[in-house]
C-alpha angles and dihedrals in degrees: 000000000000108000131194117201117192122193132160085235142023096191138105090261097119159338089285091063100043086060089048087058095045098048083057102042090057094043094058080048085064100049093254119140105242128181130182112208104187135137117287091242106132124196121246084277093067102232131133123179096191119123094194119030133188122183127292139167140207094192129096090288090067106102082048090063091040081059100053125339103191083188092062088043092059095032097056096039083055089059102035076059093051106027096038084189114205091227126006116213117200118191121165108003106139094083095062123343099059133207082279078091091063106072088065100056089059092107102027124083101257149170137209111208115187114206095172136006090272084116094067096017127063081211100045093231109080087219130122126236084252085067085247125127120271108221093174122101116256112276129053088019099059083053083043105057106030108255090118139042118222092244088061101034103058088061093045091046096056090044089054093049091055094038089058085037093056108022095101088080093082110088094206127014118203134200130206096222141007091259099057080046082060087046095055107046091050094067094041112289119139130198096004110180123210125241101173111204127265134199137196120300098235130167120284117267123263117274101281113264148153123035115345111272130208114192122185114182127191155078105320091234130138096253093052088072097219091141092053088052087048081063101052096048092055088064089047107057092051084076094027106046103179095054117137121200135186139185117196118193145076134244148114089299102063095092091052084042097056086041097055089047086056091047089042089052088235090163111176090327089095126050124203107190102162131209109013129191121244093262090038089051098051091045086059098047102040088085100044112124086196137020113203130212113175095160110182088212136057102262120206097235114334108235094187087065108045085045082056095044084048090056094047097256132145112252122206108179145141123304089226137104114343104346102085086057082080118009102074119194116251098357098065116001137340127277125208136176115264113267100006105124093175089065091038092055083042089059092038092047093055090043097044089045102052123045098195096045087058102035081052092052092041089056102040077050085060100044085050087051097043090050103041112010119046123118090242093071094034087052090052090048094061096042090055092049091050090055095061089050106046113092126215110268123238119249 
């Protein structure tokens, strides 16, 4: 089967793309013919998986281009022509490649396969500059409340409007979680199907040691909560002396970030490390006891903590969006409201206390992963779902 995969991005910029290239890389594994058509951006590393490209941009122009990118538009008709792929998967396309894409896929087998609330959110969050939750359809109200500035929301405005106008050409839309199916059908959507994410079956974690360890991974923005868990850890370490915590990541809150350690007197018991590549990243959280994720915001699914229970290690993490279909309190992992530090230093404390408790909830994590959640079975489900929506080819 011939499989086009569409994304904004084929870089190392985020959890998104590292399940692109995962979805293509195990398609290839199963003798399918699979194709990633994405801009040609590359992370500071320099790397691009794409196999097709077409142009992008990260300057000021770049909510023009969200809008329309006629580049996007000729590039992908040249390769719809070359490749006539038997099913086209688009994943992320409203940060660069823009609804100017969807009038070509009228007569090809395609999904549409949300992985945030881009689809009915400019900022793909669905949440107000008060931190509270927006319940209003995507337009006047983004103006209306802030979250936007006129000079980007006449573009994304524009860009929403097409995107409504043209999103029936899709012949299935899936959602990574049951919450970004409630997203969804809010705004419109009917007969959205979940997909819940997978990730990469990998060996169990070492026996825990040493001093506890909390470890916290991902971008260092407001909505990530690691200055809530900052917070928190302050309060732990006050009854467990020798915690360590780190928080790997970049981001615009590292300053603060760095600022509120030094007001919390963190001392050398937090490192903040930064970006870290894949193999860097797994080194420093293979000996975590726990892996916070104490997200402000609903997300959609909550990648960080599927790849921790995978590896057999305890989760705590927000009780919000997609999370909680998961991780289950008590069983596998902790649950805690957003933004509460009080009740996010009370889970880490039970978990950094006690080993075995610990050690018990990390291995039930894995047994929930390795059920429900590893790429091998996301990967069957697509193809399943491919294979209802492929028509047979004339002669």
């Amino acid at each position: 089967m011939r499989v086009l995969i569409v994304n904004d991005y084929a870089s190392s910029f985020g959890g998104a793309e590292r399940l692109t290239l995962l979805l293509r890389d195990e398609l290839r594994a199963r003798g399918h013919d699979a194709r990633l058509f994405a801009t040609g951006l590359r992370s500071a590393r320099g790397d691009n998986f794409a196999d097709d490209t077409s142009r992008g941009t990260t300057s000021s122009l770049r909510t023009v281009l969200q809008a329309w990118n006629p580049w996007a538009r000729s590039r992908l008709r040249a390769v719809l022509g070359r490749f006539r792929p038997d099913v086209v998967h688009v994943r992320m396309f409203l940060t660069q490649l823009s609804p100017s894409i969807l009038p070509l896929l009228r007569d090809v087998p395609s999904l549409y396969h949300a992985t945030w609330y881009r689809a009915v959110c400019p900022l793909g969050t669905k949440v107000l500059p008060d931190e509270s939750s927006c319940t209003e359809p995507a337009g006047v109200a983004c103006l209306r409340h802030g979250c936007l500035p006129v000079h980007d929301w006449l573009p994304l405005h524009l860009q929403m409007t097409l995107w409504r106008r043209w999103r029936g050409v899709f012949d299935r839309v899936v959602a990574n979680s049951d919450a970004c199916r409630a997203q969804l059908e809010a705004d419109g959507f009917r007969d959205v199907q979940v997909i819940r994410n997978g990730v990469p079956v990998v060996a169990p974690r070492p026996a825990l040691a040493g001093p506890p360890l909390v470890a916290f991974a991902g971008r260092l923005v407001k909505q990530k909560g690691a200055d809530v868990l900052l917070r928190a850890f302050a309060s732990v370490r006050t009854r467990v002396p020798d915690a360590r915590l780190v928080v790997a990541g970049e981001g615009p809150e590292r300053a603060s970030l760095e600022r509120l350690a030094a007001e919390l007197d963190l001392g050398a018991s937090l490192s903040l490390p930064g970006h870290l590549d894949p193999s860097d990243l797994e080194t420093a959280l293979a000996g975590a006891w726990v892996q916070a994720v104490p997200s402000r915001w609903a997300e959609s699914f909550g990648l960080v903590a599927a790849e921790a229970m995978m590896r057999g290690t305890a989760v705590v993490a927000s009780r919000a969006g997609g999370l909680p279909e998961f991780v289950r309190d008590g069983e596998n992992g902790r649950l805690v409201p957003p933004g509460d530090a009080n009740a996010l230093a009370t889970a880490l404390f039970e978990l950094l206390s006690q080993r075995e408790r610990a050690e018990s909830l990390g291995r039930r994590a894995r047994e929930t992963a390795l059920a429900e959640l590893g790429a091998p079975l996301w990967v069957d489900r697509f193809v399943q779902l491919y294979e209802t929506l492929r028509r047979p080819r004339s002669t």
